[in-house]
C-alpha positions, -999 to +999 in steps of 0.1 A: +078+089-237+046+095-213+047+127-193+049+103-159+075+081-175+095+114-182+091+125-146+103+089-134+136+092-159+141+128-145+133+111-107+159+083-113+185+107-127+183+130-098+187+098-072+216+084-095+234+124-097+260+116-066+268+080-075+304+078-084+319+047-100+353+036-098+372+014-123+395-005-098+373-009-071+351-038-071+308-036-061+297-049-033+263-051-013+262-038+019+234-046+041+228-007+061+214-024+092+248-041+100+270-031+072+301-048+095+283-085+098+262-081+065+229-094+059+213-123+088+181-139+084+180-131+125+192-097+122+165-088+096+139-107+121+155-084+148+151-053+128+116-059+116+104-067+153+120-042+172+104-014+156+070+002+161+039-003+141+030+021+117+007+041+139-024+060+128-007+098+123+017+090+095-018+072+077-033+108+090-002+125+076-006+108+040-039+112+035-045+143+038-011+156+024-013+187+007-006+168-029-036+146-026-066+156-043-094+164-021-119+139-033-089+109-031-082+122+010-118+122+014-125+086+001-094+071+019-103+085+049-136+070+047-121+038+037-098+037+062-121+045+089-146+020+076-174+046+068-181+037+028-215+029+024-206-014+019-239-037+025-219-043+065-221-006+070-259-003+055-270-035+072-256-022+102-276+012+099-306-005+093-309+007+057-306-034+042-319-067+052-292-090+061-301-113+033-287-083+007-257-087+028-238-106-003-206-090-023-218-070-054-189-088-076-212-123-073-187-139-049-214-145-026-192-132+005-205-107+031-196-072+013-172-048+034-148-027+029-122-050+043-135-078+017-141-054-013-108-039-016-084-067-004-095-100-006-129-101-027-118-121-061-134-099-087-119-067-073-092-073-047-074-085-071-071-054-092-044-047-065-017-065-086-028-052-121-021-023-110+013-025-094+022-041-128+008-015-146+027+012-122+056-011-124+064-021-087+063-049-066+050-055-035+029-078-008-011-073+002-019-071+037-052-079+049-054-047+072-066-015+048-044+011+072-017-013+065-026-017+031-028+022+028+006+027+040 
C-alpha cells in the first residue's frame, strides 16, 4: 500500500473508532436535517436555499491555510482572483492583439481562466480524471471560487 492510501486506511479507521454495532438492532438511515420526518425532496430544497453562499473568507481561509504549499496558495489565489496571465487578461493589458485571443488547447474559444480550467475540452476536463484518480465524486460548477471550495 501507497503512503497516501495508508494515511486514508489510518483516516477511515479513526472516523469508524466509535461506531458500535449491535446484533439485534436493525440499520437504518437517518436523514440529520429532519431525522423525525426523514429525507423530502422539499426539505432538502429548503435546506439547500436557506443557507448562505459560501462567501469569499472560508475561500480566503483555504487558500492560504498553513498546510498549503506556498506556490499552490499563490497560484489559487491568482486564479481565483482572475490575475493568471490567460490571452483575456493579456489582451486586456494590451500585451496581445485580439486575434491571439483563441484557447491554447486548439478549441478555438476565447482563453480565460474561467474557460481553461472548467469548461475548455482539452483541459477542463482533466477535472474528472482526477477525482477518479483521487477516488471521489463530485459535480463541476462553472464559478472557479465555487469550484475552489
Amino acid at each position: 500500500m501507497w503512503q497516501w492510501g495508508e494515511e486514508m486506511l489510518a483516516e477511515c479507521r479513526a472516523l469508524l473508532f466509535d461506531v458500535s454495532l449491535y446484533t439485534n438492532v436493525s440499520d437504518r438511515w437517518v436523514w440529520l436535517p429532519d431525522p423525525s420526518n426523514g429525507y423530502t425532496v422539499r426539505g432538502a430544497y429548503n435546506l439547500l436555499t436557506s443557507q448562505a453562499p459560501s462567501d469569499m473568507v472560508s475561500v480566503v481561509d483555504l487558500v492560504w491555510h498553513h498546510q498549503v504549499h506556498l506556490k499552490v496558495s499563490v497560484f489559487a489565489w491568482s486564479l481565483i482572483n482572475d490575475r493568471l496571465p490567460t490571452k483575456s487578461n493579456l489582451l486586456a493589458r494590451g500585451i496581445l492583439a485580439h486575434d491571439m485571443s483563441v484557447c491554447v488547447a486548439g478549441c478555438g474559444d476565447y482563453e480565460s481562466a474561467q474557460h481553461l480550467f472548467l469548461s475548455c475540452n482539452t483541459f477542463g476536463s482533466l477535472w474528472h480524471l482526477v477525482r477518479n484518480w483521487v477516488g471521489c465524486s463530485g459535480v463541476d460548477t462553472d464559478n472557479i471560487s465555487n469550484h475552489f471550495m
